[in-house]
DONU-999520 format. One line per 2 residues: number of its first residue (from 1); for each residue x, y, z of N, C-alpha, C. Coordinates in pm, whole numbers, always signed. Each point is the difference from the previous one (the first is absolute). Layout:
DONU-999520
NUM> X/Y/Z/X/Y/Z/X/Y/Z; ...
END
This chain:
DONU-999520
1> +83/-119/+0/-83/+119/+0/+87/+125/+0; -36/+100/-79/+77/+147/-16/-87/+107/+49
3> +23/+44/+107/-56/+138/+33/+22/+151/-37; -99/+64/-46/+73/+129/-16/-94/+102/+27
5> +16/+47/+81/-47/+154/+108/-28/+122/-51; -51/+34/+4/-29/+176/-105/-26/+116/+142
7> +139/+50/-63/-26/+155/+79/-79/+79/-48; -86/+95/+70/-125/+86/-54/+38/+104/+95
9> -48/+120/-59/-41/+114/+64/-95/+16/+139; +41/+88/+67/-48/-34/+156/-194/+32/-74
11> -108/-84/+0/-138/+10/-28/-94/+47/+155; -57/+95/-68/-94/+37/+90/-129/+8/-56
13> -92/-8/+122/-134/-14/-76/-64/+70/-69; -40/-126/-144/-67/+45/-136/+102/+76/-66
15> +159/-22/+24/+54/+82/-156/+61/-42/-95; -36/-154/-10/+13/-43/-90/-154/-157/+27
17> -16/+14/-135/-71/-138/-30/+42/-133/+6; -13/-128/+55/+62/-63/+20/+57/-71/-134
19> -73/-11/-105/+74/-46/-138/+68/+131/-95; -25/+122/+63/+93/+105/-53/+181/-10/+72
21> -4/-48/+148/+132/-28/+53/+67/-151/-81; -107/-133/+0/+66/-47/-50/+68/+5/-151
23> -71/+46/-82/+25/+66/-144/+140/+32/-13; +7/+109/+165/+96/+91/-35/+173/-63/+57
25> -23/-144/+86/+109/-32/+43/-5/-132/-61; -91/-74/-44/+20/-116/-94/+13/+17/-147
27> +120/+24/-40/+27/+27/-138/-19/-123/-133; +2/-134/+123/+48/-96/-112/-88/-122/+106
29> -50/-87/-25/-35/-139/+47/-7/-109/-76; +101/-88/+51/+10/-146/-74/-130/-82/+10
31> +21/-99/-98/-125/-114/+20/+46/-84/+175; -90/-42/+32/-26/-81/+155/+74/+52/+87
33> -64/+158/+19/+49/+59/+109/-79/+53/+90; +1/-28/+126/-116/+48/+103/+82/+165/+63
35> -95/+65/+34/-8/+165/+27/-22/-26/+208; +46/+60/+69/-80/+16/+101/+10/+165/+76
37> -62/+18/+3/-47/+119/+87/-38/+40/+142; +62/+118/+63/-64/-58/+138/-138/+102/+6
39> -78/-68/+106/-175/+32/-3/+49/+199/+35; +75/+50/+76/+19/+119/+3/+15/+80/-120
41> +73/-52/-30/+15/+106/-148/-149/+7/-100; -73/-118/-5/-183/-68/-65/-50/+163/+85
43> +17/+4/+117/-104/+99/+83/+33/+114/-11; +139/+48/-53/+41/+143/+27/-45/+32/-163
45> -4/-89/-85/-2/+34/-115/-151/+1/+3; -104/-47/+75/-174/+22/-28/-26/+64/+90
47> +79/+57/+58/-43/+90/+133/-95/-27/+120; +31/-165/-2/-79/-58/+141/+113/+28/+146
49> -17/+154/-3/+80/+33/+123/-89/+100/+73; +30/+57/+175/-61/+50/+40/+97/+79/+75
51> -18/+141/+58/+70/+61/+73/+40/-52/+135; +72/+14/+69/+78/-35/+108/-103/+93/+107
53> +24/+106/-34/-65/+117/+130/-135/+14/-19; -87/-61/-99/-132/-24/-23/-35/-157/+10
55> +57/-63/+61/-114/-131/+20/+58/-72/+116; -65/-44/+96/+25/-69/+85/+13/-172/-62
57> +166/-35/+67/+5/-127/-63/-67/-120/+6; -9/+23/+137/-78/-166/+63/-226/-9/-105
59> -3/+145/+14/-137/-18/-100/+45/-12/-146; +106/-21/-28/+48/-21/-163/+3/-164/+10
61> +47/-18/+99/+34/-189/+0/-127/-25/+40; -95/+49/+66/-112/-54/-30/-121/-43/-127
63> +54/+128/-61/-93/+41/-114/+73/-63/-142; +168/-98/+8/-6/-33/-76/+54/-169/+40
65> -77/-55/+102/+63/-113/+21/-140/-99/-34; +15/-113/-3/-98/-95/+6/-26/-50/+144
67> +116/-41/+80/-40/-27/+160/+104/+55/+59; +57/+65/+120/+62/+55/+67/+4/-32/+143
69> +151/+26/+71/-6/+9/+139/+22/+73/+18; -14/+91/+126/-3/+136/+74/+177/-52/+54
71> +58/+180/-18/+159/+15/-35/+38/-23/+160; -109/+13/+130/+61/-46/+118/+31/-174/+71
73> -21/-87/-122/+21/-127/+68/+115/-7/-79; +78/+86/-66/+183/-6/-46/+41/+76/+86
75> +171/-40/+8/+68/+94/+117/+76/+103/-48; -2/-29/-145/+64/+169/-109/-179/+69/-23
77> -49/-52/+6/-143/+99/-31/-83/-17/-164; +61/-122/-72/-44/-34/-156/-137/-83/+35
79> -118/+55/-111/-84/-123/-1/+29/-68/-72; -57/-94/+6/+3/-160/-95/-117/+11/-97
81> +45/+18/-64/-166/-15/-129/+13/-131/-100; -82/-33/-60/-29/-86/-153/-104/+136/-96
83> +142/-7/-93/-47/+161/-110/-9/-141/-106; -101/+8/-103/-22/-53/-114/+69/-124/-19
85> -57/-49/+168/+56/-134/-18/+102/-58/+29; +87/+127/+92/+159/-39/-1/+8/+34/+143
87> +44/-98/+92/+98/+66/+97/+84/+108/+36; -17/+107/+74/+73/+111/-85/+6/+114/+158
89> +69/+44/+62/-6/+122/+109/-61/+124/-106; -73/+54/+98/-48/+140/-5/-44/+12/-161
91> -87/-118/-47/-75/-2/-144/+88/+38/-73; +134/-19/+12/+80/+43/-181/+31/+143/+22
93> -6/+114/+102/-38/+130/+4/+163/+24/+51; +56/+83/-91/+180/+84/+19/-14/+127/+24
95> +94/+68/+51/+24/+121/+7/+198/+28/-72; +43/-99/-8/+112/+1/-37/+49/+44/-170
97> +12/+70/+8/+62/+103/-154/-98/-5/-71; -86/+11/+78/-177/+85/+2/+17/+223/+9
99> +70/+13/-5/+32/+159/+21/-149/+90/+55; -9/-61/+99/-55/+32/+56/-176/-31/-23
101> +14/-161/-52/-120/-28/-17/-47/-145/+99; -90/-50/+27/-43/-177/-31/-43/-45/-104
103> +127/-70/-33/-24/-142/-148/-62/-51/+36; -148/-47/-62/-77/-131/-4/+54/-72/-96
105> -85/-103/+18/+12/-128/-89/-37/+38/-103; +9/-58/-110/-32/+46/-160/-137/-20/-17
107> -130/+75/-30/-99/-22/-54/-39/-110/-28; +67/-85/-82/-36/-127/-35/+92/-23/-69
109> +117/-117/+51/+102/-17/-16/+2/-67/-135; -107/-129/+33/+34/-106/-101/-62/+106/-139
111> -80/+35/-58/-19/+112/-111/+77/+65/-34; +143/+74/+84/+65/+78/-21/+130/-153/-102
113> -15/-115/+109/+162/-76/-42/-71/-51/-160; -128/-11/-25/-61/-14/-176/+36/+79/-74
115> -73/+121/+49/+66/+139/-93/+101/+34/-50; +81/-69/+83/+182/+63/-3/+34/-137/-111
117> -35/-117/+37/+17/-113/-113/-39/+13/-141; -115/+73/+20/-56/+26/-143/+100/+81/-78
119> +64/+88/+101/+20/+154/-109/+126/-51/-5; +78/-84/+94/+150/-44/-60/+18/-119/-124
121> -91/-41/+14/-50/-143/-113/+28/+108/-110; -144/+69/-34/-9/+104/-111/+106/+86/-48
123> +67/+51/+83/+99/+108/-42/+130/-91/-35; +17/-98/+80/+132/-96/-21/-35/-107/-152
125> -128/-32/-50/-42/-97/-42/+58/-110/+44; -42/-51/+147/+57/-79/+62/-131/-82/+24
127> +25/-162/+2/-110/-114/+40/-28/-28/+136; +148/-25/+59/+81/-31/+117/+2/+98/+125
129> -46/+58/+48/+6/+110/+119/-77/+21/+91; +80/-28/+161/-91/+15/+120/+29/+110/+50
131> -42/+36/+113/+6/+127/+68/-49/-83/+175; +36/+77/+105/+15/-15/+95/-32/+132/+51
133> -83/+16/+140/-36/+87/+51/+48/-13/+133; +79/+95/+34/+77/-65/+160/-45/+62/+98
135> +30/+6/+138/+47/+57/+102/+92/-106/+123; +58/+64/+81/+60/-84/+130/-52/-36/+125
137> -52/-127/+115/-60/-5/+87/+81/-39/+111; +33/-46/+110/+74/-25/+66/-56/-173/+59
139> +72/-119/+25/-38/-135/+1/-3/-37/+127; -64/-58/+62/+22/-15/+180/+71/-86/+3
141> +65/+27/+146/+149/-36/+35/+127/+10/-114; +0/+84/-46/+82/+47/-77/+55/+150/-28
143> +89/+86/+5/+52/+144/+29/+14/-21/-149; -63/+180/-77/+32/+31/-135/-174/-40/-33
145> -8/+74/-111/-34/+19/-75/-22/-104/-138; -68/-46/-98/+54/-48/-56/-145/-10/-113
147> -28/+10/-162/-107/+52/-103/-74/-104/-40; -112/+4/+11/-119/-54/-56/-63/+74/-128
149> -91/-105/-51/-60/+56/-123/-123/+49/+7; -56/+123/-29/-169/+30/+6/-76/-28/-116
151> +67/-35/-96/-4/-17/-153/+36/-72/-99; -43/-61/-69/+104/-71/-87/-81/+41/-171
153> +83/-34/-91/-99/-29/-155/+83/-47/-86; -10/-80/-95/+83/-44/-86/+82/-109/-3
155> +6/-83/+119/+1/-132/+80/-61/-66/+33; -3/-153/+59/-57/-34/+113/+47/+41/+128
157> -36/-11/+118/+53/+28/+108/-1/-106/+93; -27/-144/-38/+32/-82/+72/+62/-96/-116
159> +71/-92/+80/+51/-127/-82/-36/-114/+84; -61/-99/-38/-67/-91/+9/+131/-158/+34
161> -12/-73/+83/+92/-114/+30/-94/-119/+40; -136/+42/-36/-83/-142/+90/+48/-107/-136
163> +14/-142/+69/+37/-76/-71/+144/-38/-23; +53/+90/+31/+179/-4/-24/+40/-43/+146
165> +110/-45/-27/+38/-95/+73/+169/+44/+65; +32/+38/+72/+117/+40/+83/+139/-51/-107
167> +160/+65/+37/+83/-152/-50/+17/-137/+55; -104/-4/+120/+27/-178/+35/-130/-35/+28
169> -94/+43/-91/-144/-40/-48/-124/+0/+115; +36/+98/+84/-115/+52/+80/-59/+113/-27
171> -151/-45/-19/-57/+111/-43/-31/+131/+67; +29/+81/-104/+12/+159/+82/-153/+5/+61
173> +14/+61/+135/-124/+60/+130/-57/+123/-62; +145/+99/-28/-49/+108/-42/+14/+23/-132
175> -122/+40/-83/-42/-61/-151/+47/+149/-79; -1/+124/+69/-15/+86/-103/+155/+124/+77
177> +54/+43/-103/+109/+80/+69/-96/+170/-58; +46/+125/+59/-49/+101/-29/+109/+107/-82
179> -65/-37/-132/+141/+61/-55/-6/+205/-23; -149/+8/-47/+8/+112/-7/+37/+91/+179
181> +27/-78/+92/+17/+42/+154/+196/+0/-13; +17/-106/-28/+186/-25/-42/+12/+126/-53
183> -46/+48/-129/+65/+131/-107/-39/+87/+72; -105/+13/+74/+9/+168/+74/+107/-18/+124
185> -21/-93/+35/+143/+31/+125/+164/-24/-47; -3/-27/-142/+178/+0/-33/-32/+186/-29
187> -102/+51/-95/-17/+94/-73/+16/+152/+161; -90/-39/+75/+15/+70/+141/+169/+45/+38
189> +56/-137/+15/+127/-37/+81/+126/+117/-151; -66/-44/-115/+116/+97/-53/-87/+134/-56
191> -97/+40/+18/-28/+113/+1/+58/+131/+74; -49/-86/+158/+55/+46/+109/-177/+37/+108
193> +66/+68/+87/-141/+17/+112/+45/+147/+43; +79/+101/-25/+49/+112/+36/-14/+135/-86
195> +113/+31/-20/-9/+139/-75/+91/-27/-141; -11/-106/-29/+60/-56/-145/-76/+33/-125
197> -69/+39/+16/-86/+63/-115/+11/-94/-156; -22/-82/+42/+21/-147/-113/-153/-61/+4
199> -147/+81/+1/-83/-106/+2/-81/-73/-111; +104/-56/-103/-44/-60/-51/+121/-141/-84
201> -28/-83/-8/+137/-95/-50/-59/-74/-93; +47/-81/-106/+5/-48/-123/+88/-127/+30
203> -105/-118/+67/+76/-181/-73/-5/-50/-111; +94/-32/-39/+45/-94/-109/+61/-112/+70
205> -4/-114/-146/+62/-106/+49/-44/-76/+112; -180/-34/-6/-48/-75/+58/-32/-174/-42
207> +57/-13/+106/-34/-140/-46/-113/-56/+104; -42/-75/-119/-192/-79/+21/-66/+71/+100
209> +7/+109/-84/-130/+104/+40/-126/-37/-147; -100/-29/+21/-106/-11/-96/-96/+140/-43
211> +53/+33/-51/-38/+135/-94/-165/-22/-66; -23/+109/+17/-182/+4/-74/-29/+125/-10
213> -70/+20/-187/-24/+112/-33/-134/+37/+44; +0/-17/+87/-165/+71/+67/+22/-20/+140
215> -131/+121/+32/-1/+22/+157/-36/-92/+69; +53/-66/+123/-36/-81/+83/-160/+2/+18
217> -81/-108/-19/-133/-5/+17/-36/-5/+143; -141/+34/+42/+1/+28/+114/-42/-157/+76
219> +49/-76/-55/-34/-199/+85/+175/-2/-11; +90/+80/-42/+180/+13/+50/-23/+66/+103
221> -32/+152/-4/+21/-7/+111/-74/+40/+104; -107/-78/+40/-82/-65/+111/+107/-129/+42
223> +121/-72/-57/+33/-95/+9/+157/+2/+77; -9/+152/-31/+170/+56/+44/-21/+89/+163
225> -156/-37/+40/+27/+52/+127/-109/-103/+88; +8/-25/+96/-80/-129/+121/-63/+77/+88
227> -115/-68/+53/-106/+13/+90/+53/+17/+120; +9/+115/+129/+38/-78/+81/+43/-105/+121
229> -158/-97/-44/-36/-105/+25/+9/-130/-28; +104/+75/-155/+72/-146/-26/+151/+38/+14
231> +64/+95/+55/+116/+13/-25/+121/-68/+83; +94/-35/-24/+60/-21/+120/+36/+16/+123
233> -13/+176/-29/+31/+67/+161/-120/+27/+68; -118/-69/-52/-159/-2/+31/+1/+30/+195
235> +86/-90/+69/-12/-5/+122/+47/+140/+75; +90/+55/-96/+56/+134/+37/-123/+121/-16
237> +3/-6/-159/-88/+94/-66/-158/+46/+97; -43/-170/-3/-119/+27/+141/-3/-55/+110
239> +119/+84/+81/+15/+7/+130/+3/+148/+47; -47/+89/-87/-14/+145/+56/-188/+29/-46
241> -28/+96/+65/-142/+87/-15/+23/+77/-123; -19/-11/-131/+32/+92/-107/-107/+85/+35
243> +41/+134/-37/-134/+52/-18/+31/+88/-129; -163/+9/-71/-18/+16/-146/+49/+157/-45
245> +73/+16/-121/+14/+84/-15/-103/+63/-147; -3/+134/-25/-107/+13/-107/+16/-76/-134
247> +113/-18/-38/-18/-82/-114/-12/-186/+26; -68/-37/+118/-59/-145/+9/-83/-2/-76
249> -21/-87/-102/-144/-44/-32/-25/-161/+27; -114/-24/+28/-39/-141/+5/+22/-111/-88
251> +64/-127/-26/+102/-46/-101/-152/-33/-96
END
């Protein structure tokens, strides 16, 4: 795999379009190359930001979480939310090289990682091209940081092993690896998480990644995220009082 990082101009919100920046720093794209982006730069460029000295935060993590805990059962003061499905502190919500704003989460991530597939397909006349929608979460029992995907298009995002058989012919437990989750956290790790002003990188040289010229249908991905009542950390997940945040709806 070959990574390569794109320095950009420091972006602030709405001054550039998000396929007017890439235009302007992707000059060239090979065939079977995935794009990833991090979800900050998606928001500064649609202007899903809010003032710092105009909104109280803890009613922002309410108003954009699906279930939430109240920031006093942590001993740094973060709630715990599930934003669109994801595990995630304080719903996805930054203040960091925000200039003086709160980054939300992108409008609608997965639409944005299509869009961006479409217009690099088209302009590249390319067959072959995914895109990745990132940000970074932190893993329990573990120090750092480290990138997940909010997005994917132009891939699958899982790879499939039911049936396959180990090298000394025991069959694999766990059937599916998460690949579009792998490319946002190499893509994260060399982006950076600071003041590197690199948010966007260009893989090549993937191997058995399964490429597809169309947008992930929505039975992919209903399939790329779990109930969680069937999940593994099920015993964890409901062992707290969630309580609902405005964007719950009834499944």
């Amino acid at each position: 795999m070959k990574v390569n990082v794109i320095h950009t101009e420091k972006i602030s919100p709405q001054s550039n379009t998000l396929l007017e920046l890439l235009d302007k720093y992707i000059p060239a794209l090979e065939e079977a190359s995935i794009i990833a982006i991090t979800s900050k730069i998606v928001s500064l460029c649609e202007g899903n930001v809010l003032k710092l000295d105009e909104n109280n935060k803890e009613e922002l993590v309410v108003s954009e979480s699906q279930y939430y805990l109240p920031p006093t059962i942590s001993q740094y003061g973060y709630h715990f939310t599930i934003t669109n499905d994801t595990l995630i502190s304080v719903a996805g919500i930054d203040e960091s090289n925000g200039d003086g704003y709160y980054v939300l989460w992108p409008k609608n991530a997965q639409a944005t990682a299509n869009a961006v597939r479409r217009h690099l397909a088209e302009r590249f006349t390319l067959t072959k091209v995914g895109v990745v929608i990132t940000d970074s979460t932190c893993q329990p029992l573990r120090r750092g940081t480290s990138g997940i995907d909010l997005a994917h298009s132009g891939f699958k995002a899982l790879r499939d092993y039911e049936g396959i058989d180990d090298l000394f012919g025991r069959p694999y437990n766990v059937t599916q690896a998460n690949i579009s989750g792998g490319l946002a956290a190499t893509a994260v790790f060399a982006m950076g998480e600071g003041n590197e002003q690199t948010p966007i990188c260009i893989m090549t040289d993937l191997a058995s990644i399964d490429f597809q010229n169309v947008d992930p249908t929505p039975a992919e991905l209903r399939t790329h995220h779990i109930d969680m009542d069937e999940d593994l950390f099920a015993p964890l997940l409901q062992s707290v009082k969630w309580k609902k945040g405005k964007k719950w709806k009834k499944a």
